[in-house]
Steps between C-alpha positions, in 0.01 A plus 500: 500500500858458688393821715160363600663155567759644740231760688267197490789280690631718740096637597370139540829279490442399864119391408677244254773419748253388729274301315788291376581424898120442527527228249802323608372403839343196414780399330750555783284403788373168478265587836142527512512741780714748324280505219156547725731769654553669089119435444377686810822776416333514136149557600608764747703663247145553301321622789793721557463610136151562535546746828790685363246621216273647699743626831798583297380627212178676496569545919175350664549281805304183418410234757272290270785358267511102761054566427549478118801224555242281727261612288666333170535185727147457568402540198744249308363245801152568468480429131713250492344289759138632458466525126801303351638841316798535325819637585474797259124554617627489833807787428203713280242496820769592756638787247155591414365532888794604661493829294101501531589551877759752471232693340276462759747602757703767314219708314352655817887489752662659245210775449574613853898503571781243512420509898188350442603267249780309728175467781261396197734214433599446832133463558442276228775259585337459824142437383640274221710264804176527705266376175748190408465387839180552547338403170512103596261393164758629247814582662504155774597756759844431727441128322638659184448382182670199418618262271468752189685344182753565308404618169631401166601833327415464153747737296326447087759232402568319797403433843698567821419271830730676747463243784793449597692798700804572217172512228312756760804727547587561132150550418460743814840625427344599142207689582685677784737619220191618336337663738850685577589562077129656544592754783841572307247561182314714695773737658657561129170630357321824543262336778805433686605887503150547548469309803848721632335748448197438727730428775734784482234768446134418495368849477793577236428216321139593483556852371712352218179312385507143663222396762692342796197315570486274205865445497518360833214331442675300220808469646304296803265320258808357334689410847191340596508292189884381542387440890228256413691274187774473780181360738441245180841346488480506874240284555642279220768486671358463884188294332378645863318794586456685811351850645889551638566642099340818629717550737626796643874334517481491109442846523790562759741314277416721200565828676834376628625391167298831329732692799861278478416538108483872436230710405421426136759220424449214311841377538487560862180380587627184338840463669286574843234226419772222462665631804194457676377202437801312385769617782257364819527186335821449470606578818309208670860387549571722753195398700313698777764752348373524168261791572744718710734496193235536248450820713791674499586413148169665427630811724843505331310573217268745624794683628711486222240560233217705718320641163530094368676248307461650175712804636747262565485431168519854386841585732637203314367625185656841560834348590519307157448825315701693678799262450421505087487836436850539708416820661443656150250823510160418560336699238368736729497857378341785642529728161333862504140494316612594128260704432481899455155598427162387554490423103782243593244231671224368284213358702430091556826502174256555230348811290175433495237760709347365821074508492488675852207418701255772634478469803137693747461512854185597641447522878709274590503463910656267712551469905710346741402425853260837426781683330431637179822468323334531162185810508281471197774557233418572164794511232541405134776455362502501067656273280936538480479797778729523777346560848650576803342408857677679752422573864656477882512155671179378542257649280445223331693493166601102528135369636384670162724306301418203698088567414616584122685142474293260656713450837208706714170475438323846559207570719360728233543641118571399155824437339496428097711393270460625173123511576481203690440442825773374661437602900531206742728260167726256669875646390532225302236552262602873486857353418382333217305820358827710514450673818867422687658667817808480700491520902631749712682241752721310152326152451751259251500159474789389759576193355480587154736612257489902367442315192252247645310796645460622197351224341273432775342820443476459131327138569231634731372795314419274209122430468374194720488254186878610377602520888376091555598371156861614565523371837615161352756688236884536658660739624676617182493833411315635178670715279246833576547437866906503473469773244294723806687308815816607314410876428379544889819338658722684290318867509473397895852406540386213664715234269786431739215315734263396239530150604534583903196441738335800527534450874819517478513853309518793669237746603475732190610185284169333632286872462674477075400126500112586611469761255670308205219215586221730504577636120623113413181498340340807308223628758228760440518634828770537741500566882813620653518485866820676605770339276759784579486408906823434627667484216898671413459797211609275270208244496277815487628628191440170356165493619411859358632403168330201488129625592529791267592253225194270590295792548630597150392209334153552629440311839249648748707521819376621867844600693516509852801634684653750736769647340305848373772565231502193321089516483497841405759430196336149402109583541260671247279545812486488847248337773531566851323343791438603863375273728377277234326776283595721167640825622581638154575314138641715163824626397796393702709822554102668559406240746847521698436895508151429673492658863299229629770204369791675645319494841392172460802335340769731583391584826502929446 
C-alpha cells in the first residue's frame, strides 16, 4: 500500500498541489475580478482537457471542441429560459447532444483519414457559428440569449444556490476537478494505452486487433462531452449567451496551450491553460505593455521548452533522480542471450502446443498503377508448417503478406482461414482470429514501454466483448501476461530496456520488440516480413532460435526474408516468386538447386 502511495504521489502529486492553490484563491483574494479571472481559467482548463483527449492522445486535430463548448451553453439557456429545466437536466442534455454530434461528425471524417477529419470539423465549426447567428427564433441571433438563470443544483441532501461569485468558483472549481480526475482515470486504464496506441501507430495498432476508428471515435465523443458541461457552467456563470462561443479564437487559444503544453500532457496542458488565461490578466499593470511581455514570456518558454512544459517538467524530473541515485549504476546491462540450444527457449513461456491455423490462397492478384505485383498466386500453407517466401526485390513477397493480413485488399482470389473466407477482412478482425504479422519497415509503439507494448498487443487480440469490457480495468498486469512478458524479455535479452520507450531502443532492439509483440499472444498463424533486416548476428541467432521454438510448438508461420541461409536452415519448404508469381514451391535445398531460381534469384 506504501509503494502505491508513493508512485501514486510522485505520478499525480502536482494534480493535488494544484488543486489546493485552486482552492485557496478565494480565500486570499478578496477581489471579484480575480475570481471571474479563476472561473474563466477553470472552464478553459476543461476545454483544454477535453482537446488534449482527442489531439494528444488518440492524435486527431479537432476544430469542433469551442462547437460542443457553445453548444453546452445553448443548451443550459434554452431550457432554462424556455422550459424552466433543471440544472442536472440541463448538464444530461448538453452531455447527451454534445456526444450525439461528435457522432455525427466523427463516424464518416474519421472513415476517410485524419486530413479529412481536421477539415470535417473545421467545417462544422463554421456552419455551427453561421447557424447561431442566423437561427434568430431559437438562438436570438447577435442579440444573444439573455438573462438565463442561475440554477439551484440540487445534490440529494441539500441544495446549493451558487449566486454569489466565491459559491460559483468552488462549485466550478469542483466539476473542473472532475472532469480532470476523469481524464487522469482515463490515461491509467487500458483505454488510455489504447488511445496511445492509435496515435503512435494506427496501422500497428490495427494489426494487433484494435479498430482505430472506434477508438478515436470515443476518445472525441467523450471530449465533446467534457466540452459541453464546461458550456453549462458557462452560461451559469455568464447567464448570457452569444454566437461569439463558436469562435474560432476559442479554438486558437486551445492549440496554443495544446502546443506550450506538450503533446499528450495533462500536467502541461494544465500549467499552459493557467498561463494563458491567468498571466494576461495580471499584467494589466503594466498597461499598453502587458501584451508585449505576455509575448516574450510566452517565447521564453517556447525556446526553452520547444517540445512543451511538461518536458520541462521531465528535465527537472531527471535531475531529481539523478541526484538520488548518486551516480550509482543504472541497471543497465547488456548480458549475452543465455541460452545454448533451440530447446533452451520455450515459446509465449508456457508448454502447452499452439492450434496453428491453415492457412489457402487461391488466385490472389493485386495491381498498382497497372503493375501486377501479386499474379494469380495460389499457395497453402498446412497447419504448424514452416514456409518460406523468397524472391528478388520486387516480386511481390510483402504485397502478399499485405493481401494475406488485411492491410491490401486484392483485386482478385480467395484467402481462407481454416476454411473460412477471410479475403478482403479488415486486419483487425484477422487479429482477433489469430492471424498476426510483423512489418518489414519495424512498427513499435514509440511512446510506449517494451513492456507496455507488450500488453497492448495482448489487449487487442482479445475478442471484441473481452477487448471493450477491459478498457475500463487498469493498467496492472495479470499474472499470465507477466508470466509470458517475462519469458519473451528475458529469452530476447531485452530486460535492461524493458521499461524504455521503444523509440528510444535501438534498431534491432525495436526489430526483438516487434517480434516479442507479435507472439505476446498465442497466434495460429504468423507472417514474418523480414525480421532478420539490418540486424547484427547476434539478434539473428535469437531470432532463429526463437521461430524454430514457436514453430516447434505448432504455429503456422509464413517467413519472408533475404538471407538464403537462414531460410534454407529454418523452412520445411520453400516459395519463390518472380514478378509477383510462383516460380517453384517444395523442398528447400531442391528448390534452391532449381536452374530457373538461381537465374531468377541469384542472377546465374
Amino acid at each position: 500500500m506504501d509503494a502505491i502511495s508513493s508512485r501514486f504521489m510522485r505520478d499525480y502529486g502536482w494534480l493535488l498541489i494544484l488543486l489546493v492553490a485552486a482552492a485557496l484563491v478565494p480565500v486570499f483574494s478578496q477581489s471579484n475580478y480575480y475570481i471571474s479571472i479563476g472561473i474563466n481559467a477553470l472552464i478553459i482548463v476543461c476545454l483544454a482537457v477535453s482537446f488534449d483527449l482527442v489531439v494528444g492522445r488518440v492524435g486527431a486535430l479537432s476544430f469542433a471542441q469551442p462547437v460542443f463548448y457553445g453548444f453546452g451553453m445553448y443548451v443550459a439557456a434554452l431550457l432554462a429560459v424556455n422550459l424552466e429545466m433543471g440544472f442536472w437536466w440541463q448538464v444530461i442534455a448538453a452531455m447527451a447532444g454534445g456526444m450525439l454530434l461528435a457522432l455525427v461528425v466523427g463516424i464518416p471524417s474519421f472513415r476517410l483519414n485524419l486530413h479529412a477529419f481536421a477539415i470535417g470539423t473545421l467545417g462544422f465549426a463554421t456552419i455551427a457559428h453561421l447557424i447561431a447567428t442566423n437561427w434568430m427564433e431559437v438562438t436570438q441571433g447577435p442579440m444573444c440569449v439573455a438573462g438565463v438563470p442561475r440554477a439551484t443544483i440540487p445534490l440529494g441532501f441539500m441544495e446549493i444556490a451558487p449566486w454569489k461569485l466565491p459559491q460559483q468558483y468552488y462549485f466550478i472549481l469542483t466539476i473542473a476537478a472532475m472532469v480532470v480526475v476523469a481524464s487522469v482515470a482515463i490515461n491509467r486504464r487500458k483505454l488510455g494505452l489504447a488511445f496511445q496506441a492509435v496515435r503512435d501507430d494506427p496501422v500497428l495498432a490495427a494489426s494487433n486487433g484494435f479498430f482505430p476508428t472506434s477508438l478515436r471515435l470515443t476518445a472525441f465523443a467523450v471530449a465533446a462531452a467534457f466540452s459541453a458541461v464546461a458550456g453549462v457552467f458557462a452560461a451559469q456563470f455568464q447567464t448570457v449567451v452569444c454566437p461569439d462561443s463558436f469562435s474560432t479564437a476559442t479554438t486558437v487559444t486551445l492549440l496554443i496551450v495544446a502546443f506550450i503544453g506538450g503533446r499528450a500532457s495533462l500536467r502541461g496542458v494544465l500549467t499552459a491553460s493557467i498561463i494563458f488565461t491567468v498571466l494576461p490578466q495580471v499584467l494589466r499593470i503594466a498597461d499598453e505593455w502587458r501584451m508585449v511581455i505576455f509575448g516574450l514570456l510566452l517565447l521564453v518558454i517556447v525556446l526553452s521548452a520547444p517540445d512543451g512544459i511538461e518536458h520541462l517538467f521531465q528535465r527537472v524530473e531527471r535531475w531529481r533522480k539523478g541526484r538520488r541515485e548518486g551516480g550509482k549504476a543504472s541497471g543497465v546491462s547488456a548480458q549475452p542471450f543465455a541460452a545454448d540450444t533451440i530447446a533452451d527457449i520455450t515459446p509465449l513461456g508456457a508448454e502447452e502446443r499452439i492450434d496453428g491455423g491453415h492457412l489457402r490462397i487461391s488466385g490472389l492478384s493485386k495491381a498498382f498503377a497497372g503493375v501486377k505485383a501479386v499474379d494469380d498466386l495460389s499457395l497453402e500453407v498446412r497447419p504448424g508448417e514452416l514456409v518460406g517466401l523468397i524472391g528478388p526485390n520486387g516480386s511481390g513477397k510483402s504485397t502478399t503478406l499485405d493481401c494475406i493480413s488485411g492491410i491490401t485488399k486484392p483485386d482478385a482470389g480467395r484467402v481462407e482461414l481454416d476454411g473460412i473466407d477471410i479475403t478482403g477482412m479488415s486486419s483487425s478482425a484477422l487479429a482477433k482470429r489469430g492471424l498476426v504479422r510483423t512489418f518489414q519497415s519495424t512498427r513499435v509503439y514509440e511512446t510506449l514501454t517494451v513492456r507496455q507494448n507488450l500488453a497492448v498487443a495482448l489487449h487487442g487480440r482479445q475478442s471484441i466483448m473481452a477487448e471493450w469490457a477491459s478498457y475500463l480495468s487498469p493498467q496492472s498486469e495479470s499474472r499470465s501476461f507477466r508470466e509470458r512478458a517475462d519469458h519473451l524479455i528475458e529469452t530476447l535479452n531485452l530486460k535492461h530496456v524493458e521499461h524504455r520507450k521503444a523509440g528510444e531502443l535501438s534498431y534491432g532492439q525495436r526489430k526483438l520488440v516487434q517480434f516479442a509483440a507479435s507472439v505476446i499472444s498465442p497466434p495460429r498463424v504468423l507472417l514474418l516480413d523480414e525480421p532478420l533486416a539490418g540486424v547484427n548476428p547476434t539478434i539473428i541467432n535469437l531470432f532463429m532460435r526463437h521461430i524454430a521454438a514457436n514453430h516447434g510448438a505448432g504455429l503456422t508461420i509464413i517467413l519472408v526474408e533475404h538471407n538464403l541461409g537462414v531460410v534454407v536452415q529454418l523452412c520445411e519448404r520453400l516459395v519463390v516468386l518472380e514478378q509477383g508469381r510462383k516460380l517453384a514451391d517444395g523442398n528447400p535445398h531442391d528448390v534452391m538447386g532449381t536452374p530457373s531460381v538461381q537465374e531468377a534469384y541469384l542472377g546465374r
